[in-house]
C-alpha positions in Angstrom: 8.5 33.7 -26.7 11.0 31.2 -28.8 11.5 27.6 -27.8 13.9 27.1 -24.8 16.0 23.7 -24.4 17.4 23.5 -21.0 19.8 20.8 -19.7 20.2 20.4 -16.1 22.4 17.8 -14.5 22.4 17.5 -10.8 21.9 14.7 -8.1 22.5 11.5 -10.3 19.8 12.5 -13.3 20.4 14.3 -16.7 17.1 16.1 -17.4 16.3 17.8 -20.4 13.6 20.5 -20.3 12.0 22.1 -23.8 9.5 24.9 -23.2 7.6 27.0 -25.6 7.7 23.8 -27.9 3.9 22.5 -26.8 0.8 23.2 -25.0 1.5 26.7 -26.0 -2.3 27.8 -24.7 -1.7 26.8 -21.3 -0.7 28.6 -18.4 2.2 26.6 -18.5 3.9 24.2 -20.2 6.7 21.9 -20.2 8.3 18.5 -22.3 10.2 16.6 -19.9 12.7 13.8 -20.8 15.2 11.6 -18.3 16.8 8.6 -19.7 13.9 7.7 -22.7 11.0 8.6 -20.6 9.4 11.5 -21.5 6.0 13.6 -20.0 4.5 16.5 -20.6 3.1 18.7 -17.8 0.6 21.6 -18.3 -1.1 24.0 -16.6 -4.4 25.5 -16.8 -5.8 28.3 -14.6 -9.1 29.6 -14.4 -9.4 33.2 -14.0 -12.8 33.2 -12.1 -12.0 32.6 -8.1 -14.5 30.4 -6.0 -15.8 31.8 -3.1 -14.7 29.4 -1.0 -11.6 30.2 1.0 -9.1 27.2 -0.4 -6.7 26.2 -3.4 -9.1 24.3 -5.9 -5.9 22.6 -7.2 -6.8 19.4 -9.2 -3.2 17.0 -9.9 -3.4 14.1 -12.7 -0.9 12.0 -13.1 -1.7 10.2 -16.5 0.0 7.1 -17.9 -0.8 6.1 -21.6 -0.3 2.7 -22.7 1.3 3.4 -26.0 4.2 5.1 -23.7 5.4 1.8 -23.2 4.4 0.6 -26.9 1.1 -2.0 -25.4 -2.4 -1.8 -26.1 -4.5 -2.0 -23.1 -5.8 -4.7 -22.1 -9.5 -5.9 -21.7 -12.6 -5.0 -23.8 -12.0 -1.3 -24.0 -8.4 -0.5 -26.0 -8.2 2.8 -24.3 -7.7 4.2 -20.8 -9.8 4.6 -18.3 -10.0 5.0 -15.0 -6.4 5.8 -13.4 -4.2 2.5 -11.3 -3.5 2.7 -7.7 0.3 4.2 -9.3 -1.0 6.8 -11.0 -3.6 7.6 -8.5 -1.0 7.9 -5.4 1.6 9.9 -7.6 -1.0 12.7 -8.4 -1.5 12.6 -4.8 1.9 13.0 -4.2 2.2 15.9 -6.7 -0.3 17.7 -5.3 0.6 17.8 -1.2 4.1 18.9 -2.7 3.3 21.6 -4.9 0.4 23.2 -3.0 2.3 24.7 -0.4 4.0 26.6 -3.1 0.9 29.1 -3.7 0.4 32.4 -2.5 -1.9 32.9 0.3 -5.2 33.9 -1.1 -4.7 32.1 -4.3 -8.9 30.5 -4.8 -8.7 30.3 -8.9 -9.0 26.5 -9.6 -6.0 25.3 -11.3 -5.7 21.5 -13.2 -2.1 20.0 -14.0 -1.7 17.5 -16.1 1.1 15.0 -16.3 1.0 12.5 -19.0 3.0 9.8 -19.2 4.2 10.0 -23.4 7.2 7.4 -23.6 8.4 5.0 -20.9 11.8 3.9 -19.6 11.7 0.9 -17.0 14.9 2.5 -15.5 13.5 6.2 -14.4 11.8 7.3 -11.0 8.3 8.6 -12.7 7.4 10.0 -9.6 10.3 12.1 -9.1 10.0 12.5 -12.8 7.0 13.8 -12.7 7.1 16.1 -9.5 10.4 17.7 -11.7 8.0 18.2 -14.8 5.4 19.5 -12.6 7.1 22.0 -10.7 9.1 23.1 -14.0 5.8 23.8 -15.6 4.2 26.0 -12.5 7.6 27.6 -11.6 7.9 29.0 -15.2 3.9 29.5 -15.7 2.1 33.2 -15.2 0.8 31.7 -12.0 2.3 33.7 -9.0 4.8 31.0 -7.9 8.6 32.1 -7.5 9.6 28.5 -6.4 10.8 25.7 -7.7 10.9 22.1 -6.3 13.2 19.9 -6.2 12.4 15.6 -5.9 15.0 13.4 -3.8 14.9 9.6 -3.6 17.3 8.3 -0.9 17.7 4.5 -1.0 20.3 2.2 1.0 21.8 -1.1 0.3 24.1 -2.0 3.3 25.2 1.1 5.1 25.8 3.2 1.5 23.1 6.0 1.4 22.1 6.5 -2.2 20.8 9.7 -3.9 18.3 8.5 -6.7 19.5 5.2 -6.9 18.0 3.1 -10.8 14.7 1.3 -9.8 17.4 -1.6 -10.3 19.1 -0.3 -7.0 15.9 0.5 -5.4 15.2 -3.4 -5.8 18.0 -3.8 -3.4 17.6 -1.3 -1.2 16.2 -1.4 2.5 15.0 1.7 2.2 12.8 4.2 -0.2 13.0 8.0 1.0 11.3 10.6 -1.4 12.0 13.9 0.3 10.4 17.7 -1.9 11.6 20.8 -0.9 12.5 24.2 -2.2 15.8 25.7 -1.1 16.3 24.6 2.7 12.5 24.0 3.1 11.6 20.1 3.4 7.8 20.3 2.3 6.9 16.6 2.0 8.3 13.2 3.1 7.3 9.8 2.1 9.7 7.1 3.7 9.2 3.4 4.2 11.6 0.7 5.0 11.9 -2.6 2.8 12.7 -6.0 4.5 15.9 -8.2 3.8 15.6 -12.0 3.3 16.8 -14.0 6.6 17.1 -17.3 6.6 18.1 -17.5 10.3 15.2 -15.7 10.9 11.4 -14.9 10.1 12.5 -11.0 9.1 14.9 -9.1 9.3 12.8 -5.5 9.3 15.6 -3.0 9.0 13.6 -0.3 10.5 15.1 3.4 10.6 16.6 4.6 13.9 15.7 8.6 14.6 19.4 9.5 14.6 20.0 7.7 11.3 16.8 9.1 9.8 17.6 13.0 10.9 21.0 11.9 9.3 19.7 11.1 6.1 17.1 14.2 5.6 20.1 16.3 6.5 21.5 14.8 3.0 18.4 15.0 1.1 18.3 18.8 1.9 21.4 19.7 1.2 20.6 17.9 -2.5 17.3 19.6 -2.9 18.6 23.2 -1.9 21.7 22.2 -4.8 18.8 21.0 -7.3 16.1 23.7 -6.6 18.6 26.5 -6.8 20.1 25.3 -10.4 16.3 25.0 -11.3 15.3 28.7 -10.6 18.0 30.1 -12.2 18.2 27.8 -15.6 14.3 28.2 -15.8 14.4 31.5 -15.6 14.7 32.8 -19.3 11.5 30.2 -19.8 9.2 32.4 -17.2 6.4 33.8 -18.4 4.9 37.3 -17.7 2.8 37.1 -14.7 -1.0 37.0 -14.7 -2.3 39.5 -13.1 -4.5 38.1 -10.5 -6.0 39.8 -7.4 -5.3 37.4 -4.3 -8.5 37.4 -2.1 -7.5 38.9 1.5 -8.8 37.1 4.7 -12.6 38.6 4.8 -11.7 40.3 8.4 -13.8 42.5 10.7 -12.0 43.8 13.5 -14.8 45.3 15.5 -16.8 41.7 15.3 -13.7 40.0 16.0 -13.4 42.4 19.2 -16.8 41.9 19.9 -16.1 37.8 20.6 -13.0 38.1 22.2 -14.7 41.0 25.2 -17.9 39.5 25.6 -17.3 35.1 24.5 -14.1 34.6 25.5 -15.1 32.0 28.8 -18.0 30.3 26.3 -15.4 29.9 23.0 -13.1 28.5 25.5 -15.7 26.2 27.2 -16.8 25.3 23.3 -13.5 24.3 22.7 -12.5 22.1 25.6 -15.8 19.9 25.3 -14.5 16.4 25.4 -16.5 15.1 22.3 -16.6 16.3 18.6 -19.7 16.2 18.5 -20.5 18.5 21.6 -17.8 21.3 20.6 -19.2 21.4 17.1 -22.7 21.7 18.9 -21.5 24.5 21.5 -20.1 26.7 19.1 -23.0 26.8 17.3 -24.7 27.8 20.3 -22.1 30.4 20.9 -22.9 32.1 17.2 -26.2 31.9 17.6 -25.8 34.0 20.9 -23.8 36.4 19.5 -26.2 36.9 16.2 -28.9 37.5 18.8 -27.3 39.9 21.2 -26.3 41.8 18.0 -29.7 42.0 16.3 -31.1 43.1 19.5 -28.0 45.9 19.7 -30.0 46.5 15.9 -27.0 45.8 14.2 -26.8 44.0 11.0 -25.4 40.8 10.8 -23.6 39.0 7.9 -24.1 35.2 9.4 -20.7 34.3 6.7 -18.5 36.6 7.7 -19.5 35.8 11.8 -18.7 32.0 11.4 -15.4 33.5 9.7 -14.8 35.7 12.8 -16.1 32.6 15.0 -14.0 30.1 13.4 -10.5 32.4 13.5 -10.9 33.9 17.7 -11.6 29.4 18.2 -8.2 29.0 16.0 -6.5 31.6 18.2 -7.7 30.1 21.5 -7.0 26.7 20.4 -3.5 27.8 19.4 -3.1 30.1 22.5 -3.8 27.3 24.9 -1.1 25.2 23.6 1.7 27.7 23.1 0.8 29.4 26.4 -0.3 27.0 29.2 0.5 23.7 27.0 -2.9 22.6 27.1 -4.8 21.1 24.5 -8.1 21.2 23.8 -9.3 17.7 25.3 -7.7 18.5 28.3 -4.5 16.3 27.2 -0.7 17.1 27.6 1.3 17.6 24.6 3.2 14.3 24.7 -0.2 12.4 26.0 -2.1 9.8 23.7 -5.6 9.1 24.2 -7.4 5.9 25.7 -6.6 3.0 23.9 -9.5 -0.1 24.0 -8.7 -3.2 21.7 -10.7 -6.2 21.4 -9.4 -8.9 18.6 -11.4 -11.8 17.3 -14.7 -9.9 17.8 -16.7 -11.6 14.3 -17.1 -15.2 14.2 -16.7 -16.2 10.7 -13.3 -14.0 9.8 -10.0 -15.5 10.0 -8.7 -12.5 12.2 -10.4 -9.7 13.6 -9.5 -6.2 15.8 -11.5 -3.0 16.6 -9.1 -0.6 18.1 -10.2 2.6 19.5 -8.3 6.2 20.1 -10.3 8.4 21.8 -13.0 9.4 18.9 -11.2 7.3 16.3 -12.3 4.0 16.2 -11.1 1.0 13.5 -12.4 -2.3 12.6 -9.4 -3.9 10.9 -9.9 -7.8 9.4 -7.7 -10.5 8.1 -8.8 -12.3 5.2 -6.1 -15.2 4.4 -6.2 -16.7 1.0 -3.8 -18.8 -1.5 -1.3 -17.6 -4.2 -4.4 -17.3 -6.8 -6.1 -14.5 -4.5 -3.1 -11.9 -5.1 -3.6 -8.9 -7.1 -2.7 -8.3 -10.5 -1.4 -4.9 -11.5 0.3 -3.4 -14.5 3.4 -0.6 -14.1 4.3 1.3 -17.1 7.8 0.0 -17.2 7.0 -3.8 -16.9 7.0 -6.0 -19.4 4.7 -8.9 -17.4 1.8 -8.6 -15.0 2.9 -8.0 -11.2 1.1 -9.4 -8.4 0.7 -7.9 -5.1 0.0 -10.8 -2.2 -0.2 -8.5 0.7 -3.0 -5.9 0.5 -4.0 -2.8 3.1 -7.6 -1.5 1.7 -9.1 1.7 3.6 -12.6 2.4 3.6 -14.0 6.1 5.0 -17.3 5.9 5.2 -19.6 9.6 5.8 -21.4 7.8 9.2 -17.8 8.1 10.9 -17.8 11.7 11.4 -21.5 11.6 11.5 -22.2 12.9 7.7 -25.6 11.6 5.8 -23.4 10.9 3.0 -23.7 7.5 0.6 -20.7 4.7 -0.3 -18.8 5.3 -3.1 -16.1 3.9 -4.5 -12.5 4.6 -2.8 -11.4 8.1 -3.4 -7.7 9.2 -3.2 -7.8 9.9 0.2 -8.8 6.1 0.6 -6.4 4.8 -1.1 -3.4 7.2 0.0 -4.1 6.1 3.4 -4.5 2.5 2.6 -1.1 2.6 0.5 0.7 4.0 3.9 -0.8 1.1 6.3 0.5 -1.3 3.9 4.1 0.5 3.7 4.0 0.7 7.7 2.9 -3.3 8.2 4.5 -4.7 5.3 8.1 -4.7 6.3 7.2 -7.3 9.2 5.9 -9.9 7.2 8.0 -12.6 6.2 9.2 -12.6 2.5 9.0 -16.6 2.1 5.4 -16.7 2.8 2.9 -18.2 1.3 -0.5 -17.4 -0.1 -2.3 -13.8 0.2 -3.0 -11.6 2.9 -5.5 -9.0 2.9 -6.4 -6.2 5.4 -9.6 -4.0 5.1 -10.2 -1.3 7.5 -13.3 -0.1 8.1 -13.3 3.5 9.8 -16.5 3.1 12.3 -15.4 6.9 14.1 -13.0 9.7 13.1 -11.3 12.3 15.1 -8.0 12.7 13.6 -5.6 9.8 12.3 -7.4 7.0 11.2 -4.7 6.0 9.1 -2.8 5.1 12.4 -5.4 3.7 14.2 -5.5 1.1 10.9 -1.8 0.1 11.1 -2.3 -0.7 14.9 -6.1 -3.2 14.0 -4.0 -4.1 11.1 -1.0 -5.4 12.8 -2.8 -6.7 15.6 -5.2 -8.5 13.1 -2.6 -10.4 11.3 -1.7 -11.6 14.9 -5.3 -12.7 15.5 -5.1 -14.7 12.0 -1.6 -16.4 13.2 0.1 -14.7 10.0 3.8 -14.8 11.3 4.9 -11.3 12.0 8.6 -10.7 13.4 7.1 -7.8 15.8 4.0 -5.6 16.1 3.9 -1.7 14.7 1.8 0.9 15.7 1.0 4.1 14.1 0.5 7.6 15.7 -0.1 11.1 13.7 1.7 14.3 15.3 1.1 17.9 14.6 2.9 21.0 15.5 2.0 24.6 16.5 5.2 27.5 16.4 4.0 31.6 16.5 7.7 31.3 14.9 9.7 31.8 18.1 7.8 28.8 20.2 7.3 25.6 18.8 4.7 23.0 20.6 5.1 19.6 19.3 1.4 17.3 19.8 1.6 13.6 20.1 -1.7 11.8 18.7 -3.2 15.2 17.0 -7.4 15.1 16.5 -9.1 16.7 14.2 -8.9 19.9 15.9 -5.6 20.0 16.2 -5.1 18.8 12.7 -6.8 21.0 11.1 -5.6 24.4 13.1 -2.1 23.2 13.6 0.6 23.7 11.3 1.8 19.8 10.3 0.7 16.5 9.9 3.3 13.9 10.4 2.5 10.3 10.3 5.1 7.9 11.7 4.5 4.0 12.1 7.4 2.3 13.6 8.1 -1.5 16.0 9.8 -0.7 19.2 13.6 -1.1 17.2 12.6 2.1 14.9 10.7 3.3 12.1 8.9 1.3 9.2 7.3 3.9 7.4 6.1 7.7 7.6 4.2 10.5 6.1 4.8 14.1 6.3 3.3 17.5 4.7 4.4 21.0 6.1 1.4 24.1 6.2 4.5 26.5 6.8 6.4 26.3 3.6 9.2 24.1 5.6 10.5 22.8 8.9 13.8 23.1 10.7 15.8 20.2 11.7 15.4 21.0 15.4 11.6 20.9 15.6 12.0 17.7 13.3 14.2 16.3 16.3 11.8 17.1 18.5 8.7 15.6 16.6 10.7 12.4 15.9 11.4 11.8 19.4 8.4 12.6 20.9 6.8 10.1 18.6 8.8 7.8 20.0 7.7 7.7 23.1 4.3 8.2 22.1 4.5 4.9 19.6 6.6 2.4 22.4 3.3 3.5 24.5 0.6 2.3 22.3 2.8 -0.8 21.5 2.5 -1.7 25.3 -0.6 -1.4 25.0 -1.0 -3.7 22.0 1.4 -6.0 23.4 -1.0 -6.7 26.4 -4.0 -7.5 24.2 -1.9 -10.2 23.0 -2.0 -12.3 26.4 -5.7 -13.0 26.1 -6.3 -13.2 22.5 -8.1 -16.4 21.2 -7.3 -17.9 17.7 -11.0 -17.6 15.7 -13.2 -20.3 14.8 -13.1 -19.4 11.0 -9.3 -19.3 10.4 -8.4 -22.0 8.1 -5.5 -24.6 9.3 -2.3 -25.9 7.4 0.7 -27.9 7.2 3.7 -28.2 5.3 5.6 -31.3 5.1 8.9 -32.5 3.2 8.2 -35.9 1.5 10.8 -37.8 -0.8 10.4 -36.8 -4.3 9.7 -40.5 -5.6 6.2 -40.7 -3.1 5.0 -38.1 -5.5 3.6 -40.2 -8.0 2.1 -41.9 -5.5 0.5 -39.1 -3.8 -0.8 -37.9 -7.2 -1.7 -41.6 -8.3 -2.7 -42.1 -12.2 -4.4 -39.5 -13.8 -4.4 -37.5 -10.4 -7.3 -40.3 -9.1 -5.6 -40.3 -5.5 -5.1 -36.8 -4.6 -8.9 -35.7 -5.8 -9.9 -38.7 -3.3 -7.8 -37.0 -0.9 -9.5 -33.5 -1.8 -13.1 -35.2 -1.6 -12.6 -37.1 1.6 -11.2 -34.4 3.8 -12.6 -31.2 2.2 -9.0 -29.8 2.3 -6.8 -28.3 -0.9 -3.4 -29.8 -1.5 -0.5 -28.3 -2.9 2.7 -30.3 -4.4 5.9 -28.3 -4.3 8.0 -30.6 -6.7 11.5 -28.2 -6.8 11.2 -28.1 -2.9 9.9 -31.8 -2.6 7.3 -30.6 -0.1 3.5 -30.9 0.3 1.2 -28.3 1.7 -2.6 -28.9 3.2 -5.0 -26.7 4.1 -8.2 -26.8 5.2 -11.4 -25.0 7.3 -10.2 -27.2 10.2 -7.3 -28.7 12.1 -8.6 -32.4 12.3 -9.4 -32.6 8.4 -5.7 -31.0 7.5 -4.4 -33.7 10.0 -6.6 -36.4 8.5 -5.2 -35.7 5.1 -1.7 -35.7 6.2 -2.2 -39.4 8.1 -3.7 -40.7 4.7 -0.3 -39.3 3.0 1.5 -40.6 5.6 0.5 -44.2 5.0 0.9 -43.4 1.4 4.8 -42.5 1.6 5.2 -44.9 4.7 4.8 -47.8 2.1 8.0 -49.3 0.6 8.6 -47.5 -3.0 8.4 -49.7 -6.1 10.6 -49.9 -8.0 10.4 -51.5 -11.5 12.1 -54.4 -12.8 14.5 -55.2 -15.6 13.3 -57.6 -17.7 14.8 -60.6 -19.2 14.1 -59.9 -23.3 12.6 -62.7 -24.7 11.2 -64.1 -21.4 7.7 -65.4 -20.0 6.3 -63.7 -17.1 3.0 -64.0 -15.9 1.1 -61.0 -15.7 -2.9 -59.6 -14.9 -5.4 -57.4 -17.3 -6.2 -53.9 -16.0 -7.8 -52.7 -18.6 -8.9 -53.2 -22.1 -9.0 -50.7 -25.1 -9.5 -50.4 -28.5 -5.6 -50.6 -29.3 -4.6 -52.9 -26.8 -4.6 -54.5 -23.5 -2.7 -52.4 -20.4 -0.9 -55.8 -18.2 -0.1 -55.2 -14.6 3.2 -57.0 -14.5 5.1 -59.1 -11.6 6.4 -55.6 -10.2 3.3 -54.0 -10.0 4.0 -51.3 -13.1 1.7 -51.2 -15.9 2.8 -52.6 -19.5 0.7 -51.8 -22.9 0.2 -55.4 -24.5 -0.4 -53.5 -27.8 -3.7 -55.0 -30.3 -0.9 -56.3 -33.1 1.2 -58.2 -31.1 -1.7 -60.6 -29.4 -1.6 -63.1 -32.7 0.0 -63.6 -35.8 -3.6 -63.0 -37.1 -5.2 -59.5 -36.5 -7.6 -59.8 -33.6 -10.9 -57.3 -34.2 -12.2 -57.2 -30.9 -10.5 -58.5 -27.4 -13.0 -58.3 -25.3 -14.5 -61.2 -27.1 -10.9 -63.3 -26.1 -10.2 -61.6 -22.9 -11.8 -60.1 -19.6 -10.4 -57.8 -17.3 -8.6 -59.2 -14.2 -8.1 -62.6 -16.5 -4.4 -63.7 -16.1 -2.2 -64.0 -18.7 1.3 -65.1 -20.1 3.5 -62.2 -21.6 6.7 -62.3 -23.4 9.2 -58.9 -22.7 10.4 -58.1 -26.7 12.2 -54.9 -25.3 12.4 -52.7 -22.2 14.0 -48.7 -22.5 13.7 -47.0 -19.3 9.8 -47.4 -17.9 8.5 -48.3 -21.4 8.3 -52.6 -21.9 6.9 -53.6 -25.2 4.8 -56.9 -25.0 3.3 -59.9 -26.7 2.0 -62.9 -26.2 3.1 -66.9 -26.6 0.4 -66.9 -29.4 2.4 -64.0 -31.4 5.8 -66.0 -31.3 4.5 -69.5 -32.3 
């Protein structure tokens, strides 16, 4: 097939597309440019299917330093391990393109997007999901769909369709909505805060009616973009590999079998009230029915009878909701589970809060710290290091869902979650602050949505460190279940629910709207009504748990650890005298008190902090005597004129003279005599009087000598 060059322009980008030009041995292949960044995605399939029943899909998102012409940094001058960017963009990649695969579809299959030039003024993730999907739509892979990436920004009440990163900067809000024709497959939203100065923050969280207003532009742009791409990429498809799709491993009569003689006990299994005791009671129930069927002497395949186990418990599970709208916990659809917080629970952290769901259970802490403790990071298009000062890290370990498994360092899953507690918090934080923050959430039980269980510790945490927050936000996951006529929306989803249900949809919001969400569609897409409905129901669900959290506010007591401050405007000429020469005061400050001190010399201002109240306030009375003292201010000085003056301190080149107004004068070594003196301190001692003649004076500099020099 001969090289193709394809040109699409649609939705605010110019893309250019050239297959058949590289990567010719894999699967597919594609050279991507926007703007002067350009990527190359390609596919690779392997032909052998696991026997596992799931899509081994592997997404990497690579970024190579000489993309943006810069050598990385540190000992080793080539890449290794992927950034938190790169990291959550395969991630996004992946939950967009996966739903695009054929049922059946088990052959492990790697992408690769590499990053091969830069341009600071291109989306890379919506770059990259283009490449991506122009690479699998036009591979031999069995996909007939191509995606199409939406960014939706906002800067005052204009809604923006892949607004320049420049925009973005401005905007109060970043959208990134994937779909295929009308289908909306994945959602990433978060809201960005606005500088107040009336204010601590003004949030600008998302209304439901505004949001459902938006999506309905972002679909009508991705059904625009998707359709172009299909039809332009068409003459770039390649034949299709023949590939046998593995059908459901089925058995009708065993199916039968459970459903006539286990119907009560499946049911029973699934309606215990723990994890732990449904996983437990449906492995009784197998183990029933392999016995009743070896004593029937029939053969039994144990793999295919979990199989037939595992879909009659999806079909009950699935049953009970659509038909009698009960869950399996017992719960109505729009019910959240028991909600326990205690904050302030370990002694020696600055702010602590384990908050429990039902089987989920967080232990979020605060860990305050200065301007030094912030992050460093790199991004492809920037020039200088960036640092991050707020900070959401999400550990998983195997205990929580009762798994003998060991630590190991954060996986994707980690840090996806993390990245969406920090995008769900992070808006209610106030821009001017100080210093760094850092949350860490340690998942001590799991049974569906820990990621929402961390942006409730984690904003109740940064109350119980007395960071200023404008409001509290809570998080709560929703699923859905539709047989494609009925549609059941689930408020606070478990595992269960989760994992048989047909959406996840993460929403974290205060009680004026929506900060931040997460969405990824099992069906292939969602209409706008059952959207509605999920948004709304939220809602509720959300204002609930943040009445909740309100109320553990009332008794919460500030910790014993959390380290006090004050800031305090002073008059810029006290600063010297703060400071004193060669910094001498302020480290006696530092000593004295145990506290740090920080001099704000644009702002004039002075900021203390310390493990405890009474040595931050100590340190401010010292300062206050300090700048409570009349300011000196130096004299000008008859030329040619005796004034009496006091030695402070001898060196090889000269005396230093304290003069009348207090300010020190160099008496330089030449201009003691008319004959050169050798050695001072044989003539003089310090604290000795002496007379001193002012020979010039040009701002704070006086030159000096003595009555002996003259005469």
């Amino acid at each position: 097939m001969s090289e193709q060059n394809i040109v699409v322009s649609c939705n605010n980008l110019e893309e250019k597309y050239g297959f058949n030009k590289v990567a010719k041995q894999a699967s597919g292949a594609v050279m991507y440019q926007c703007g002067d960044a350009v990527l190359l995605a390609a596919i690779a399939i392997d032909p052998k299917a696991v026997e596992e029943d799931f899509l081994p899909l592997t997404v990497q998102y690579v970024e190579k330093a000489y993309a943006a012409a810069k050598i990385p940094g540190g000992f080793i001058k080539r890449e290794t391990k992927p950034g938190d960017f790169e990291t959550l963009t395969s991630r996004i990649v992946d939950r967009s393109i996966r739903p695009l695969f054929p049922k059946g579809f088990n052959y492990p299959v790697v992408l690769t997007i590499t990053v091969l030039s830069a341009d600071p003024s291109v989306d890379m993730q919506v770059a990259a999901l283009h490449a991506a999907s122009a690479a699998l739509y036009t591979s031999d892979i069995q996909v007939n769909q191509a995606l199409a990436a939406i960014r939706l920004g906002k800067i005052e009440d204009e809604v923006l369709i892949n607004p320049t990163l420049l925009e973005q900067e401005d905007s109060t809000l970043d959208l990134l909505v994937v779909g295929s024709g009308s289908d909306v497959l994945m959602i990433e939203m978060c809201v960005h805060a606005s500088e107040n100065s009336e204010a601590v923050q003004n949030s600008n969280e998302l209304e439901e009616d505004e949001f459902l207003e938006i999506i309905d532009i972002a679909q009508s742009a991705i059904k625009q973009a998707s359709s172009a791409y299909e039809v332009d990429f068409k003459i770039a498809k390649k034949e299709i590999l023949e590939l046998e799709l593995v059908e459901e491993q089925e058995d009708e009569t065993l199916y039968k079998f459970i459903e006539d003689n286990y119907a009560q006990a499946v049911s029973l299994a699934v309606q215990s009230m723990a994890k732990s005791e449904r996983s437990q009671e449906l492995k009784k129930v197998r183990e029933n029915i392999m016995n009743a069927l070896e004593e029937k002497g029939e053969e039994v395949d144990k793999k295919l009878l979990s199989k037939m186990l595992e879909l009659y418990k999806k079909a009950v599970v699935r049953s009970l909701i659509l038909e009698k709208s009960v869950r399996a916990d017992g719960r109505a659809l729009d019910e959240v589970r028991n909600i326990d917080i205690e904050t302030n629970i370990l002694p020696s952290v600055h702010g602590s809060c384990l908050f429990t769901r039902g089987q989920t259970q967080a232990l979020v802490t605060a860990t305050l710290g200065d301007a030094k403790a912030a992050q460093a990071y790199d991004l492809i298009g920037s020039k200088n290091a960036l640092y991050e000062t707020f900070m959401v890290h999400y550990n998983f370990p195997g205990f929580s869902v009762g798994e003998a498994k060991p630590a190991r360092a954060p996986g994707r899953r980690e840090l996806g979650h993390g990245n969406l507690g920090k995008r769900g918090i992070e808006p209610t934080l106030d821009l001017r602050r100080e210093g760094t923050v850092r949350l860490v959430s340690e998942i001590l039980e799991s049974n569906g949505s820990s990621s929402m269980a961390t942006v409730c510790g984690g904003s109740l945490a940064l109350k119980a460190a007395e960071v200023e927050t404008s409001k509290l936000v809570a998080g709560i996951a929703m699923g859905l279940v539709t047989d494609g006529v009925k549609h059941c929306v689930l408020t606070d989803i478990m595992g269960l629910e989760d994992h048989d249900g047909d959406m996840d949809f993460k929403i974290t919001g205060t009680s004026d709207g929506i900060t931040a969400m997460q969405m990824d569609i099992k069906l292939g897409g969602i209409e706008a009504e059952v959207l509605k409905d999920a948004l709304y129901q939220a809602k509720e669900g959300r204002l609930h748990i943040l009445n909740i959290m309100e109320k553990a506010l009332v008794d919460m007591n500030p910790s014993s650890a959390l380290p006090s401050f004050t800031t305090f405007d002073i008059d810029a000429s006290h600063i010297p005298a703060i400071i004193g020469k060669g910094g001498g005061t302020i480290r006696e400050i530092i000593e004295q008190y145990g506290v740090a001190i920080d001099i704000d010399r644009d702002n004039n201002q002075v900021k203390i902090t310390g493990d405890s109240k009474e040595s931050v306030e100590d340190a401010k009375a010292f300062i206050d005597d300090i700048t409570s003292a009349p300011v000196k201010k130096q004299m000008v000085y008859e030329i040619n004129k005796q004034y009496a003056g006091k030695i402070k301190k001898i060196v090889e080149f000269g005396m230093f003279i304290e003069m009348p107004d207090g300010f020190d004068a160099l008496l330089h070594i030449s201009k003691v005599a008319k004959e050169r003196v050798n050695n001072l301190e044989e003539r003089y001692n310090i604290g000795d009087n002496i007379n001193i003649i002012v020979l010039e004076q040009k701002g704070k500099k006086v030159e000096l000598c003595t009555p002996a020099y003259i005469l």
